[in-house]
C-alpha positions in Angstrom: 10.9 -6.4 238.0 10.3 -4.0 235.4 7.3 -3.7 232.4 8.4 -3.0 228.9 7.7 0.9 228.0 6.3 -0.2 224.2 3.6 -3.1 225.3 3.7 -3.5 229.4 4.9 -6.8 229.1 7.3 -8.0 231.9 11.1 -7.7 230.7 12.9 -11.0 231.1 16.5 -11.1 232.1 19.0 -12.2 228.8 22.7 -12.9 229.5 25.1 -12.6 227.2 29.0 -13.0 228.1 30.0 -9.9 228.4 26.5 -8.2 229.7 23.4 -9.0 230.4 20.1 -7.3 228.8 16.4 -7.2 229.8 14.3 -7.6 227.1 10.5 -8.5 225.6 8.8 -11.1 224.2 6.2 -9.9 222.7 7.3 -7.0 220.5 11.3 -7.3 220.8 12.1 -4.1 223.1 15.5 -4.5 224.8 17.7 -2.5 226.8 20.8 -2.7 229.7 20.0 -4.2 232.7 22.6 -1.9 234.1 25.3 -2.8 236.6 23.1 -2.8 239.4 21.6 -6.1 238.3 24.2 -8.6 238.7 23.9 -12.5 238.6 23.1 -12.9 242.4 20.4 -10.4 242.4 18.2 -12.1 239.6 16.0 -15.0 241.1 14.5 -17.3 238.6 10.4 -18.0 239.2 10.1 -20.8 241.2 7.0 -23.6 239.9 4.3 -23.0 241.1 3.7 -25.6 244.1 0.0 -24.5 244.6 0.8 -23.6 248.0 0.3 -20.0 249.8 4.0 -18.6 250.7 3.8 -15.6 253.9 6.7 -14.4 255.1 6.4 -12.7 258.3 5.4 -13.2 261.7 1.3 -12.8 261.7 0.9 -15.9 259.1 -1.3 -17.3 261.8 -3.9 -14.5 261.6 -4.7 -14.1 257.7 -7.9 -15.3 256.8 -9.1 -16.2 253.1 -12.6 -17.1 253.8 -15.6 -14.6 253.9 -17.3 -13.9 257.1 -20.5 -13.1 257.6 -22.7 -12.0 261.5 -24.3 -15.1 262.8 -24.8 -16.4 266.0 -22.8 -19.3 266.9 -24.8 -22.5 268.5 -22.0 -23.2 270.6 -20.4 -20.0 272.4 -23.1 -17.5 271.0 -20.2 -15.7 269.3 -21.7 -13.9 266.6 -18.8 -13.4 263.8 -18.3 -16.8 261.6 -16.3 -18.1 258.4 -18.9 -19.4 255.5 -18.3 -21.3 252.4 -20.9 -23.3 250.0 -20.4 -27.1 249.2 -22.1 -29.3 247.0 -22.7 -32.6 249.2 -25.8 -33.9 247.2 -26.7 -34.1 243.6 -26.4 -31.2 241.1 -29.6 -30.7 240.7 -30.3 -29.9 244.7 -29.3 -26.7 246.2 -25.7 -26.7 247.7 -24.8 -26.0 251.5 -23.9 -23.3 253.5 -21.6 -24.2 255.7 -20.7 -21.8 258.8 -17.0 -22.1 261.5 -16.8 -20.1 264.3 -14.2 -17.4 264.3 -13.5 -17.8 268.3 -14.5 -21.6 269.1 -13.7 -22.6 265.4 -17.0 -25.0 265.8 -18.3 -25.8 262.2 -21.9 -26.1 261.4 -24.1 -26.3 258.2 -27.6 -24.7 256.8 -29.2 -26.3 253.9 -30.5 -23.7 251.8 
């Protein structure tokens, strides 16, 4: 991927029959994509599907959600996943909800 040097716009791949050129939308910049960029090697932007792609082995272990040091009510663990929820009307507070990191049991504080 490279930026346009005039704006910092991404370049976008343009070919023509006889070469193929990198160029910008925004203020027109173009120059040779160069013979190291062939057909194959360009990969159009897939739509997005709304879905989180990992490649690699440790997909398992990522982790998106804060955490925060609370005793679990369950194992006693004291590590645990939080997120807020609105269950009730949106004048009332929202809840806190709490899930373990080891036992993975959920639990809720109203706040």
């Amino acid at each position: 991927m490279k930026f346009c040097p005039k704006c910092g716009t991404r370049l976008k791949l343009k070919l023509e029959k006889s070469r193929s050129l990198l160029f910008c939308e925004k203020c027109g910049f173009q120059e040779n994509a160069g013979s190291s960029s062939s057909r194959a090697d360009v990969t159009e932007p897939e739509e997005n599907s709304g879905e989180l792609k990992v490649v690699g082995d440790k997909e398992e272990k990522i982790q998106t959600m804060p955490t925060t040091t609370i005793e679990c009510p369950k194992c006693g663990h004291n590590t645990a996943f939080w997120w807020f929820l609105q269950t009730r009307s949106g004048d009332e507070p929202p809840t806190q909800f709490f899930r373990c990191q080891k036992c993975e049991h959920t639990w809720r504080q109203y706040s």
